[in-house]
N, C-alpha and C positions, 0 to 999 in steps of 0.2 A: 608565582602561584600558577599551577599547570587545572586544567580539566580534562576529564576522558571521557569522549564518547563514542561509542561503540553501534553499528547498525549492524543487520541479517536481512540480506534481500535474499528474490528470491533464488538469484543465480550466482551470485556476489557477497561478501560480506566485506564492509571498510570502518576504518576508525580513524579519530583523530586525536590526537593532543595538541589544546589552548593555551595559552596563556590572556591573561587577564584585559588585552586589550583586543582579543580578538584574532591575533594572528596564530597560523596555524604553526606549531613548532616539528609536527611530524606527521606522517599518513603512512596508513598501511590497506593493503586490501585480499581478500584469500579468493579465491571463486569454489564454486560447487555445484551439483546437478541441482537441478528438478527432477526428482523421479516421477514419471507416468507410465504406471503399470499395465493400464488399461485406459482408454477412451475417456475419459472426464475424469479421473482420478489426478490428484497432485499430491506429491507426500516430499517430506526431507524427512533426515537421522540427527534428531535431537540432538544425540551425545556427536557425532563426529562433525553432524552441518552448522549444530547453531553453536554448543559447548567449546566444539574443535576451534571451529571460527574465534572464537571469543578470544581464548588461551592464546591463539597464535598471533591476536594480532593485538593484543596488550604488551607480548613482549618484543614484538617488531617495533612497537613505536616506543619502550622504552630504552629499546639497542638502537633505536637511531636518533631520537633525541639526548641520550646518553644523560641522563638523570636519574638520581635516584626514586625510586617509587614515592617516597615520603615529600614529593615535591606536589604528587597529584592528590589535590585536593578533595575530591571527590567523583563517581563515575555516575553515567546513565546509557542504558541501553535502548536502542527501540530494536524491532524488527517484523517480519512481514504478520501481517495478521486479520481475520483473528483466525488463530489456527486451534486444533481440537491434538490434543497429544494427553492419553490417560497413563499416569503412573501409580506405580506403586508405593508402599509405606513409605519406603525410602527414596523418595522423588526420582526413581529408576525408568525410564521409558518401558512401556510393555511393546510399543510397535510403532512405525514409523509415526510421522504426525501427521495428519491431512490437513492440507492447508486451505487459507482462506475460499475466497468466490471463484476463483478455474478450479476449485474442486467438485463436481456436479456428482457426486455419490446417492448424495441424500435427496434426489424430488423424489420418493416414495414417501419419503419419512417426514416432509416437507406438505404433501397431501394429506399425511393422515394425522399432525396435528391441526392441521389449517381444520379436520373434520372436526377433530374433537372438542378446539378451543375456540375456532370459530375466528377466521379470518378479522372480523371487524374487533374483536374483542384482545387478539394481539395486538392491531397497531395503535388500538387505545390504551392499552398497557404499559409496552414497549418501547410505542416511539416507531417499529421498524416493521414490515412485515416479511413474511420469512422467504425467503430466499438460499441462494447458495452459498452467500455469504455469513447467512445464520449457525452459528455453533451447536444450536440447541439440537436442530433437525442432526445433525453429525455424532452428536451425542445417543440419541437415538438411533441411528446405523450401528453404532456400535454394540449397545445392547442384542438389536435384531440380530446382528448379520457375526459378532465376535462374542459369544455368549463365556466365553470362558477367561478371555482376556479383561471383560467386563467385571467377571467373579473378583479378578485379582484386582482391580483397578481401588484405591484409594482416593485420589484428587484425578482432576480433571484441570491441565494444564494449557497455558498459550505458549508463544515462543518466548515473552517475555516475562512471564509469570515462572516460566520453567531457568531459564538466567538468573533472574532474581534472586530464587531458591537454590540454584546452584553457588551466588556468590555471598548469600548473605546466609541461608537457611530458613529463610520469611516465605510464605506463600503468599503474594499480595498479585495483586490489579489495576488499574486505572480504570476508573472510573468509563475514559472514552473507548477502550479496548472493549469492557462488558458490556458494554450496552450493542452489542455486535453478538451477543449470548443469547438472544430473541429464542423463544418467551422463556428465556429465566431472569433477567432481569428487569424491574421495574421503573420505567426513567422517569415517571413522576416522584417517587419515593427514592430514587436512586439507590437500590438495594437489589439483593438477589429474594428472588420467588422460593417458598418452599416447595419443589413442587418434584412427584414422584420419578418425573422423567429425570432428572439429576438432584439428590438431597444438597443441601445449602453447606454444608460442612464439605462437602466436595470440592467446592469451589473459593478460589483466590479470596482472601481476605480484600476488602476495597478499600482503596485509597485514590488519594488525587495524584498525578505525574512528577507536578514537581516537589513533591514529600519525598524524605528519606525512608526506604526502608526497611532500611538494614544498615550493615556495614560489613565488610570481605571477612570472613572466617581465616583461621589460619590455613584451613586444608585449601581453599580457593588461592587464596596468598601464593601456598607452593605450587598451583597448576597455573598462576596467569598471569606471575611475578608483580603483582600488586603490594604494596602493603598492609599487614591482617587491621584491620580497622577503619578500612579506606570509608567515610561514605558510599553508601549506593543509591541512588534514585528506584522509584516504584518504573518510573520507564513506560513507553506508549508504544503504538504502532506506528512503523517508519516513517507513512505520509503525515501521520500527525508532526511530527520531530521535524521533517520536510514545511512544515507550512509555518514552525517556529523558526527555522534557519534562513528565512525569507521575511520574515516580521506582520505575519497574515495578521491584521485587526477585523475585529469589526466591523462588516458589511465587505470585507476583501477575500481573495478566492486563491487559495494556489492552488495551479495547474502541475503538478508531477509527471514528468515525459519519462518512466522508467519501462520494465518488463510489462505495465500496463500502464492507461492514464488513469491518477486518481484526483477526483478535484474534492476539496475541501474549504466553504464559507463558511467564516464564523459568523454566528449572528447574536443580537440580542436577546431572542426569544425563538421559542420550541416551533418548529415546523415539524407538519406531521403529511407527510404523500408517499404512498406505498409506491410512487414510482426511484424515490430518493430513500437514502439513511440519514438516519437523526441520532447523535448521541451528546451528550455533557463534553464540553470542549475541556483543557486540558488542568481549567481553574474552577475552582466554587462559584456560581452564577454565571458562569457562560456556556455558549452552545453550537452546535457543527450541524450544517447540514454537508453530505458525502455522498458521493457518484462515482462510480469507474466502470471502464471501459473493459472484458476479459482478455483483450490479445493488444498489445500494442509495439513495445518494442519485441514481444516475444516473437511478433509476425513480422515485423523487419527480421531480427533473426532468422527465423525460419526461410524467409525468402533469401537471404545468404546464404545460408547453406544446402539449398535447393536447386539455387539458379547462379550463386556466383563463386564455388567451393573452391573452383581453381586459382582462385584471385590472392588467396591468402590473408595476410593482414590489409593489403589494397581494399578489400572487397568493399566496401562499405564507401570508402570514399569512392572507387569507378561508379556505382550505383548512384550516389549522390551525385555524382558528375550528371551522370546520363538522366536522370529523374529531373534536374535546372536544364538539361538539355530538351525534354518532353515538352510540350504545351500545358500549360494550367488546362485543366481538365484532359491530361492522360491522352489525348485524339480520341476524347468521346467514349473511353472506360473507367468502366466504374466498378467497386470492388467494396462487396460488403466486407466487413471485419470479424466477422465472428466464428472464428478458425478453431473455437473453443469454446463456443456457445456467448451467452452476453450477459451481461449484469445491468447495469443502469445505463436508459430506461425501461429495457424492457423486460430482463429481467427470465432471459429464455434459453435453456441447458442446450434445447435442442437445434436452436440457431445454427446455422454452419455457413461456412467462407461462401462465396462466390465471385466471380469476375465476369461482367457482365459487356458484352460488345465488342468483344473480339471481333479482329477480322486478321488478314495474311498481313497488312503492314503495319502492326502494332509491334514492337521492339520492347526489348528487356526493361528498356530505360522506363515508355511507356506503363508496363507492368506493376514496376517499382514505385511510381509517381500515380498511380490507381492505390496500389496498397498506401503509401502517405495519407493521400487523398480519402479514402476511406474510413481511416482512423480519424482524422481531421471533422469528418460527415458525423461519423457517432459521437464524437464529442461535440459539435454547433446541437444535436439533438438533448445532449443533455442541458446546454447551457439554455435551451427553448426549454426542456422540463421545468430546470429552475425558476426561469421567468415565469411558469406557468402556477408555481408554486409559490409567488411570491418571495423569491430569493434573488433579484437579477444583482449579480456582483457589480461593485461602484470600481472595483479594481483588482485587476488578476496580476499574480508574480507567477512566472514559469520556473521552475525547477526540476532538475533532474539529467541526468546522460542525454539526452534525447534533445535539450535546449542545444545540441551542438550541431543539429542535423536544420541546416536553416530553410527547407524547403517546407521540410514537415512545421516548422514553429512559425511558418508564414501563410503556410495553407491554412492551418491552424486558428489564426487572427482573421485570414480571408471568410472560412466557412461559419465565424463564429460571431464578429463583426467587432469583435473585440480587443484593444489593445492590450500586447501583454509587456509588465517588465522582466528584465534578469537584472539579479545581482549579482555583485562582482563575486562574491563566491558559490560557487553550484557543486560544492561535496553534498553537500544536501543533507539527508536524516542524521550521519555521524556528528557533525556542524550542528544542526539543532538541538542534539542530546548533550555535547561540550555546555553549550547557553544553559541550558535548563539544569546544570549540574552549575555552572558558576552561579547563578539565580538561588538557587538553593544553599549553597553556604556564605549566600554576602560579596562574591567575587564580584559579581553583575547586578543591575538593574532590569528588569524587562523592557524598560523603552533603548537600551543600550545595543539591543538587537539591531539596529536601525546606523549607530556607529559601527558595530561591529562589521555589517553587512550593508553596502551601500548599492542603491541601484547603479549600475552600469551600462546597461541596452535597455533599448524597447524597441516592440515590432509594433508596425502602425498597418491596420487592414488596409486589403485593396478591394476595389469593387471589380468584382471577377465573373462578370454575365453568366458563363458557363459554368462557375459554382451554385448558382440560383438551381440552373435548369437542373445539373445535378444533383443539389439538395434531395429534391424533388422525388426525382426518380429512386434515389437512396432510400427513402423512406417507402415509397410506393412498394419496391422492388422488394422490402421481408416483407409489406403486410402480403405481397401476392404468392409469395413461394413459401410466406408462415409455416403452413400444411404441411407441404410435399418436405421440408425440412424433417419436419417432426414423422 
């Protein structure tokens, strides 16, 4: 008895096929852009980025695990989110998707509900207060700014609300995906708002993640070599799937080292601080509070192909090299992260990078060991938010591409004071969506997470003087250039 699960990052898309004790019987992976058309904008193409992905890497892993379809018991999807994609009657895209929190389109639309509805009276509602990550303000751009595309628009899609409906013909939700729909959904009643800015019949019917909600149609069958009947899972956003493929309980935190950091605790009970997101975790009675960072492996990227293009497939490792070669704290630089503005905590479009204490003898290596180090800085600030908010995690599991860069996942523990594990498996979201797809028809147990994936490492903090002194300055260093930013 096989499981499939499928992810959509936001530069990558991989899948996996399970069998029933947890081993993986095949991997596939596709890559894709991020298109950035302009300055704060991020968008994919539904049908070729998330749809393409999909089709192609369902029959990649059933041409290499050579199995008939009828062997896979059922599927679930996650992918990046929460993204804003309006189609038409026929769940047809009218134009690209704008995707989650690096998409900064919306602070006009962002101000002028905050006018209307009244900042305190969202995040009593909600749970979340609005931001860049919020769909609703996105939604509203769209009417402003695409008044025609708007005319045509029937639903109002995610990435995985848009999958779901392509493989089953169900318009459904997750519950922890909508609650990222601020202010259209309600998280004390867990329900959508009636409310003019988007009518309720627009939007994804809700459900819980690990609920079936559908099953493969025959026309999907022939585009993704499935079987027409297959179960399908309602499906979450990647980091949620991410913090099930690591076994996050209660009062525990995964850390995700991907194209951004996202960290996600689950707790027992509803936290509410406009510096964090709160939604319904992935079951009835449970809860997440959530944080991330906007740039994080995308700013390793970036600095790859900026500063080490000639390197080739080296590059990454010479960098690493030289970065273990630097001193802990860079020789005294320091490098805000926000190449893309910021999300949690602070929550500021207009944020932008900086490197701060250059001098003539600073080196590459240096540079690269500032950027780690930076990322490393904005996330110790979140995990002080959390403390502040009564959330401090009892235990963090690292996940994601980015656990494999040991400088960053050690700076990391250094700046944050906290120990983290890895498990022996790090596919990450596609690996959590298999689990929640064998959980769903009987294959698995939920506490079987735990067999399936076992810890393997842990990184234990160091006490690093000159990460103190840096902290410091990391924080000093946006409130004094806040302004001249913006």
């Amino acid at each position: 008895m096989l499981t499939l699960g499928v992810d959509i990052g936001t530069y990558e898309s991989k899948g996996v096929l399970v069998d029933a004790s947890g081993r993986i019987v095949a991997q596939a992976a596709r890559a894709h852009e991020m298109i950035v058309p302009r300055p704060g904008w991020a968008e994919h193409r539904a049908l070729e980025d998330w749809w393409g992905d999909l089709c192609f890497i369902t029959k990649a892993l059933l041409a290499e695990a050579k199995v008939p379809p009828e062997e896979i018991k059922a599927v679930a999807c996650s992918a990046i989110g929460p993204c804003m994609l309006p189609v038409d009657s026929d769940g047809a895209p009218l134009m690209n998707a704008v995707l989650y929190g690096v998409d900064t389109r919306a602070s006009a639309e962002i101000a002028a509900l905050n006018a209307t509805m009244g900042e305190a009276a969202i995040l009593e509602i909600c749970g979340n207060a609005l931001t860049s990550q919020a769909v609703g303000p996105k939604i509203l751009w769209l009417r402003n700014n695409r008044p025609k595309i708007w005319e045509k628009t029937a639903r109002i899609d995610t990435s995985t609300s848009f999958l779901t409906h392509r493989l089953t013909g169900e318009h459904v939700i997750d519950h922890y995906t909508a609650a990222n729909f601020a202010p259209l959904y309600d998280i004390a009643a867990q329900d959508w708002r009636d409310l003019d800015l988007c009518p309720r019949h627009m939007l994804p019917r809700l459900m819980w993640s690990n609920e079936i909600a559908g099953r493969v149609t025959p026309e999907a069958a022939a585009e993704t070599g499935l079987a027409p009947g297959t179960p399908v899972l309602v499906g979450t956003i990647d980091a949620a799937a991410e913090a099930v493929s690591v076994g996050v309980g209660a009062g525990e935190m995964m850390m995700m080292y991907g194209s951004t950091i996202f960290m996600i605790e689950v707790t027992e009970k509803r936290l509410t601080d406009p510096r964090l997101w709160h939604a319904p975790w992935l079951y009835p009675g449970t809860h997440a509070v959530m944080a991330g960072l906007a740039t994080s492996g995308t700013l390793t990227h970036w600095f790859r192909d900026q500063f080490a293009r000639d390197l080739g497939a080296e590059a990454f490792a010479t960098l690493t090299a030289e970065a273990e070669a630097s001193p802990k704290g860079a020789s005294g630089l320091i490098c805000l992260p926000y190449f893309s503005g910021e999300r949690t905590p602070i929550h500021d479009p207009n944020a932008r990078g900086v490197f701060f204490g250059l001098d003539l003898t600073h080196t590459r290596g240096d540079l690269y060991r500032a950027v780690i180090e930076g990322i490393a800085a904005g996330t110790a600030h979140v995990i002080e938010t959390c403390a502040e908010a009564g959330a401090t995690p009892a235990k963090v599991r690292a996940v994601g591409g980015g656990t494999k860069n040991r400088p960053w996942l050690q700076a990391t523990s250094d700046f944050t004071g906290l120990p983290q594990e890895i498990a022996r498996i790090t596919t990450g979201a596609s690996y959590g969506d298999a689990f929640l797809a064998a959980v769903a028809v009987g294959i698995a147990h939920p506490q079987d997470i735990h067999r399936w994936n076992p810890v393997e490492a842990r990184v234990t903090p160091e006490n690093v003087p000159a990460y103190a002194r840096h902290y410091a300055v990391f924080k000093e260093l946006y409130r004094r250039t806040k302004d001249l930013m913006a």
